[in-house]
LUMZAZA-623753 format. One record per residue (C-alpha): residue number from 1; x, z, y. Coordinates in nm, 4 decimals. Layout:
BEGIN
k:NUM | c1:X | c3:Z | c2:Y $
...
% end
This chain:
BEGIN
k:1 | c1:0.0000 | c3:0.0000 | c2:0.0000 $
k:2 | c1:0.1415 | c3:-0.0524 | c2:0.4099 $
k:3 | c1:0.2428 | c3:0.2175 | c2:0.5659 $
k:4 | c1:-0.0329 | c3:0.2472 | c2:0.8186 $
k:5 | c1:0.1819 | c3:0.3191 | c2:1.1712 $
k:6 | c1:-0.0058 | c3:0.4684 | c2:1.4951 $
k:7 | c1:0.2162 | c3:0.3001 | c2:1.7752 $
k:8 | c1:0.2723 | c3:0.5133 | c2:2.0664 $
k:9 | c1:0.2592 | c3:0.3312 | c2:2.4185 $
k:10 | c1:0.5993 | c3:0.4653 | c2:2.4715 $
k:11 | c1:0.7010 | c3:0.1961 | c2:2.1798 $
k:12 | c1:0.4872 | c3:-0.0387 | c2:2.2592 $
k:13 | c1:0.5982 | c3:-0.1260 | c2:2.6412 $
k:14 | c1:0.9101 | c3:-0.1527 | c2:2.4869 $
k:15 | c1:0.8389 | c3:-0.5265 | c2:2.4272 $
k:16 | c1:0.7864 | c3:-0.5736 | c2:2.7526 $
k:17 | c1:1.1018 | c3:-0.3580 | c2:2.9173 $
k:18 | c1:1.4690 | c3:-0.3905 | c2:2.8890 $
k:19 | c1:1.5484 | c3:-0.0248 | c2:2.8099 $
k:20 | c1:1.6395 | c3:0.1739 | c2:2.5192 $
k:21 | c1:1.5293 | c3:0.1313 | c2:2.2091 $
k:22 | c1:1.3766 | c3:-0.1975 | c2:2.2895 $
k:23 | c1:1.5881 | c3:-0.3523 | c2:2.0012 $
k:24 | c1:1.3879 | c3:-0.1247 | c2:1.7691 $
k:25 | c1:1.0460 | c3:-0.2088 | c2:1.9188 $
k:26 | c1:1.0610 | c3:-0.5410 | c2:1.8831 $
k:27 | c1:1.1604 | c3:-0.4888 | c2:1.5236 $
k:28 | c1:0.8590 | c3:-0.2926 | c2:1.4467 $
k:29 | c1:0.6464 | c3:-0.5262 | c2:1.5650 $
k:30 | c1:0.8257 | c3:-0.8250 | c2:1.3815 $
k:31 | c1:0.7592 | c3:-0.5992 | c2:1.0665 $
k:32 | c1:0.3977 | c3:-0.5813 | c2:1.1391 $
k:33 | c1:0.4036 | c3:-0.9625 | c2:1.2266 $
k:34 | c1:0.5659 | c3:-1.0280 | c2:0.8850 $
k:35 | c1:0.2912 | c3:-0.7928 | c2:0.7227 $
k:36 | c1:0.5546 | c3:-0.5497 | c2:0.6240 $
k:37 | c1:0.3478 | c3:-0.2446 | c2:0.7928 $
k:38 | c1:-0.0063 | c3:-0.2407 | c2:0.9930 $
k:39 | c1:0.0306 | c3:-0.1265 | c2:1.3531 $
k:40 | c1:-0.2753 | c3:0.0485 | c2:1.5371 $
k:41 | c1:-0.3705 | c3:0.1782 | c2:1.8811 $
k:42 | c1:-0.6137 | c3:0.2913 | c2:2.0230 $
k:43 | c1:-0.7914 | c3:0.0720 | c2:2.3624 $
k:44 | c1:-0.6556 | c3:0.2725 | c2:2.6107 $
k:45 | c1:-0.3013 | c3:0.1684 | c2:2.4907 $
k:46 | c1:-0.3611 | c3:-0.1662 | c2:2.7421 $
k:47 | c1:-0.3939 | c3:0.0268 | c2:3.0219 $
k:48 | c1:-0.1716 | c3:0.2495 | c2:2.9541 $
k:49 | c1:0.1152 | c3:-0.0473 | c2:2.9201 $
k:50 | c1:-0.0644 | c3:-0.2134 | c2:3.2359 $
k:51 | c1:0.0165 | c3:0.1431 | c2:3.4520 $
k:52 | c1:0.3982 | c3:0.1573 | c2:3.3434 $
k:53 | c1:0.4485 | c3:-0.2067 | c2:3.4097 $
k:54 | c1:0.2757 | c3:-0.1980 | c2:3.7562 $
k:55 | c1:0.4732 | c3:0.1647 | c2:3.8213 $
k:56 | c1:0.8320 | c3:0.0122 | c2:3.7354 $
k:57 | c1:0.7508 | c3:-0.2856 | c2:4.0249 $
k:58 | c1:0.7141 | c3:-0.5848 | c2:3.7636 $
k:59 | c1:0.6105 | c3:-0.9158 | c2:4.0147 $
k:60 | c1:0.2015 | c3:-0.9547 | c2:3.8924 $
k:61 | c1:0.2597 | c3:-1.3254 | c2:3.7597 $
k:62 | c1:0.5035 | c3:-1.1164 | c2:3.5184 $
k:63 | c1:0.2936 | c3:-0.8300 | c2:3.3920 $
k:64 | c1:0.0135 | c3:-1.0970 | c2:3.3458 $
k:65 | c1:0.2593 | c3:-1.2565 | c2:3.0895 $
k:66 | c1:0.3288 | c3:-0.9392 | c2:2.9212 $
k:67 | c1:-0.0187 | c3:-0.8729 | c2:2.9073 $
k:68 | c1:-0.1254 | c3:-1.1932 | c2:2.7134 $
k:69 | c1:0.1643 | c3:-1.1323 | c2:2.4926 $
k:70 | c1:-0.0300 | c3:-0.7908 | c2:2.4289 $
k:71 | c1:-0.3476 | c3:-0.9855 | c2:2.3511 $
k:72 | c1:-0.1940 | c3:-1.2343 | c2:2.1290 $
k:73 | c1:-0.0488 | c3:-0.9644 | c2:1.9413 $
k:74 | c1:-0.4078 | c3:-0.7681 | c2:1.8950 $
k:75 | c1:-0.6026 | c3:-1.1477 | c2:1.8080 $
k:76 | c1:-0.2982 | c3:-1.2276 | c2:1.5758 $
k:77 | c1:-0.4334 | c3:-0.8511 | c2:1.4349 $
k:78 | c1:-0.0421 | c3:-0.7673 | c2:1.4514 $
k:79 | c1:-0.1627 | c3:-0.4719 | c2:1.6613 $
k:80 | c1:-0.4694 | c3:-0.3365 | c2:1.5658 $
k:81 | c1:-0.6967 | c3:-0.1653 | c2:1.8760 $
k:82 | c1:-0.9090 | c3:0.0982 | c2:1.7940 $
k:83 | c1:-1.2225 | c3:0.1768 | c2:2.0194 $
k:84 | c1:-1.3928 | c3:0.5156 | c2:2.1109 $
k:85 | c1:-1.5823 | c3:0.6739 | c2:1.8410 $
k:86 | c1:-1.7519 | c3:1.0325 | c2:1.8448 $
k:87 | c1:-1.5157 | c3:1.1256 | c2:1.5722 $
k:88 | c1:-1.1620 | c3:0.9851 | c2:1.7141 $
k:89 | c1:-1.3191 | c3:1.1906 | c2:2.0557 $
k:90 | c1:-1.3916 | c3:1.5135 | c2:1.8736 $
k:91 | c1:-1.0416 | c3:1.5005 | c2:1.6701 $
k:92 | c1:-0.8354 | c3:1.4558 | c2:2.0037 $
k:93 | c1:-1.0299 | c3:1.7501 | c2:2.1725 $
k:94 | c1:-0.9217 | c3:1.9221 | c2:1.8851 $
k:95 | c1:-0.5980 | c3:1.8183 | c2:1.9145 $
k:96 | c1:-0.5799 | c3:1.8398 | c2:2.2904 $
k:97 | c1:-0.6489 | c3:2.1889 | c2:2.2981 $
k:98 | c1:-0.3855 | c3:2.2663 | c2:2.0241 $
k:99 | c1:-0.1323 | c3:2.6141 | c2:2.1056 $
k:100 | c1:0.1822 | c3:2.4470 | c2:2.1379 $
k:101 | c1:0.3512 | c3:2.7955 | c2:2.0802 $
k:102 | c1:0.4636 | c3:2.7651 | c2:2.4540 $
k:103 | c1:0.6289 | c3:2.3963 | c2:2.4496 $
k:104 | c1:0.3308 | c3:2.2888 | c2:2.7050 $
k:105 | c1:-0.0033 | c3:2.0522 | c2:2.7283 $
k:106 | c1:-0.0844 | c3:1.8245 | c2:2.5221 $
k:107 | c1:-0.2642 | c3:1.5328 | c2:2.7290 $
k:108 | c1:-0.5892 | c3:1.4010 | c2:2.5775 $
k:109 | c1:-0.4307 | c3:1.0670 | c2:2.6260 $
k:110 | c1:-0.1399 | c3:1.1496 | c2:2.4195 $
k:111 | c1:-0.4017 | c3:1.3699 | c2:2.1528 $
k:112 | c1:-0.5634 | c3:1.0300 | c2:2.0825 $
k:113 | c1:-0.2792 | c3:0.9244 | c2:1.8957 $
k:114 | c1:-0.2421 | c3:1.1864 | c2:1.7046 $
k:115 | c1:-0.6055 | c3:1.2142 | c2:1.6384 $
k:116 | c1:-0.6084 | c3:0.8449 | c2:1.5138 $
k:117 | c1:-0.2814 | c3:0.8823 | c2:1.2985 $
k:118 | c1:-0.4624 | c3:1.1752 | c2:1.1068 $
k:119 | c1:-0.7994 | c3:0.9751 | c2:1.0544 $
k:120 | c1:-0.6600 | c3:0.6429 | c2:0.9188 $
k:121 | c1:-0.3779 | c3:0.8964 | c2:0.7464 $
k:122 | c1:-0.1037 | c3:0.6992 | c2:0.8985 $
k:123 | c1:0.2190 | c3:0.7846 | c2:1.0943 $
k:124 | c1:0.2032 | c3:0.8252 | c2:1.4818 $
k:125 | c1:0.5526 | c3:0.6498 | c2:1.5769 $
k:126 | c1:0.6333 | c3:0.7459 | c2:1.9482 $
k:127 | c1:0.9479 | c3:0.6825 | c2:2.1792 $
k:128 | c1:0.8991 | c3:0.9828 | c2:2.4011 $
k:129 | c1:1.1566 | c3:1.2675 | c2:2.2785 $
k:130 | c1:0.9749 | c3:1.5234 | c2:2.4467 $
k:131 | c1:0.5916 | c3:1.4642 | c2:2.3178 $
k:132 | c1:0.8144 | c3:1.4298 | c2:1.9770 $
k:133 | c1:0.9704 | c3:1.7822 | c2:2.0262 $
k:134 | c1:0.6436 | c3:1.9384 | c2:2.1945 $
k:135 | c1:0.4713 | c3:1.8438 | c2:1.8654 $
k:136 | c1:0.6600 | c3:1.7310 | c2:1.5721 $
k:137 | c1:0.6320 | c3:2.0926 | c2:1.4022 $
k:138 | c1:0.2548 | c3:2.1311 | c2:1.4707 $
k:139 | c1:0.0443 | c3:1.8126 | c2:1.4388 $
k:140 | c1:0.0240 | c3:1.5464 | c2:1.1663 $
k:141 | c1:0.3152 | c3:1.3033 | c2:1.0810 $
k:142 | c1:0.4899 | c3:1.2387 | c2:1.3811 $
k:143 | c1:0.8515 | c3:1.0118 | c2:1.3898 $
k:144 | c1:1.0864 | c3:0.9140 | c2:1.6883 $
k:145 | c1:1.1460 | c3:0.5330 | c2:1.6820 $
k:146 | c1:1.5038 | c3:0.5897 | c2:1.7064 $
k:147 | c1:1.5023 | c3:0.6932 | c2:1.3218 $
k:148 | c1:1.1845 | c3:0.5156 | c2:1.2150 $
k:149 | c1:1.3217 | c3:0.2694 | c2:0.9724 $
k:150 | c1:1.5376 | c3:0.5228 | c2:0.8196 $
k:151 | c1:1.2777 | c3:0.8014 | c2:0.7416 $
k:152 | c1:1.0452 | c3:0.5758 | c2:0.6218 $
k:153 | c1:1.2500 | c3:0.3245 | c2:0.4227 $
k:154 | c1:1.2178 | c3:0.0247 | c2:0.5649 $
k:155 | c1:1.5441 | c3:-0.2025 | c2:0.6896 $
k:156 | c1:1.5792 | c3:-0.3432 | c2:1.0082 $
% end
């Protein structure tokens, strides 16, 4: 069976950004291409990529590239967007209002992913060290993309 991955948008704007980890991002999303893994998000993962392209200055004609790259990639079903249901809203209030033993909030943006990883029983893969640190000992199966291919066994 494919590993079913929950892409953060930390990952995913990686296509889109020179920066680090980029290298890996692209690969992850060449592995779903090649039907190596399934890749899923939920909707507000395009506005969320929208918001850090406009916020890093990106000229418009450019982030309306990127963003019908994005859409190829969800019609090709290489990224898979999931919509609002009653029980992905109920798991990331859950999840939202998590004790975090002290290491902080836990945005209900960033609680959707998580809640979504533990209904399709998947992996949440995120770039953002300190989400990973702030939760990696108390919700679900989270992994940094930096060691992705290695802790789940897949080369790159």
């Amino acid at each position: 069976m494919k590993k079913k991955i929950i892409v953060d948008t930390s990952v995913t704007v990686k296509l889109f950004l020179e920066e680090e980890g980029s290298d890996l991002a692209d690969k992850v999303f060449e592995q779903a291409k090649n039907g190596e893994i399934l890749l899923f998000a939920p909707t507000i993962t395009s506005y969320e990529v929208l918001n850090t392209l406009v916020k890093e200055n990106i000229p418009n004609d450019e982030i309306q590239e990127h963003l019908l790259m994005l859409k190829d990639y969800m019609e090709a079903k290489i990224l898979n967007l999931v919509d609002y249901s009653e029980t992905l809203a109920l798991k990331t209030l859950e999840i939202a209002t998590t004790d975090t033993k002290g290491k902080g909030h836990i945005s209900s943006y960033d609680a959707t992913f998580h809640a979504l990883a533990i209904l399709q029983q998947g992996i949440f893969l995120t770039a953002d060290k300190k989400h990973y640190e702030k939760t990696k000992d108390i919700i679900g199966f989270i992994l940094l993309l930096d060691n992705f291919f290695e802790k789940i066994g897949l080369t790159h």
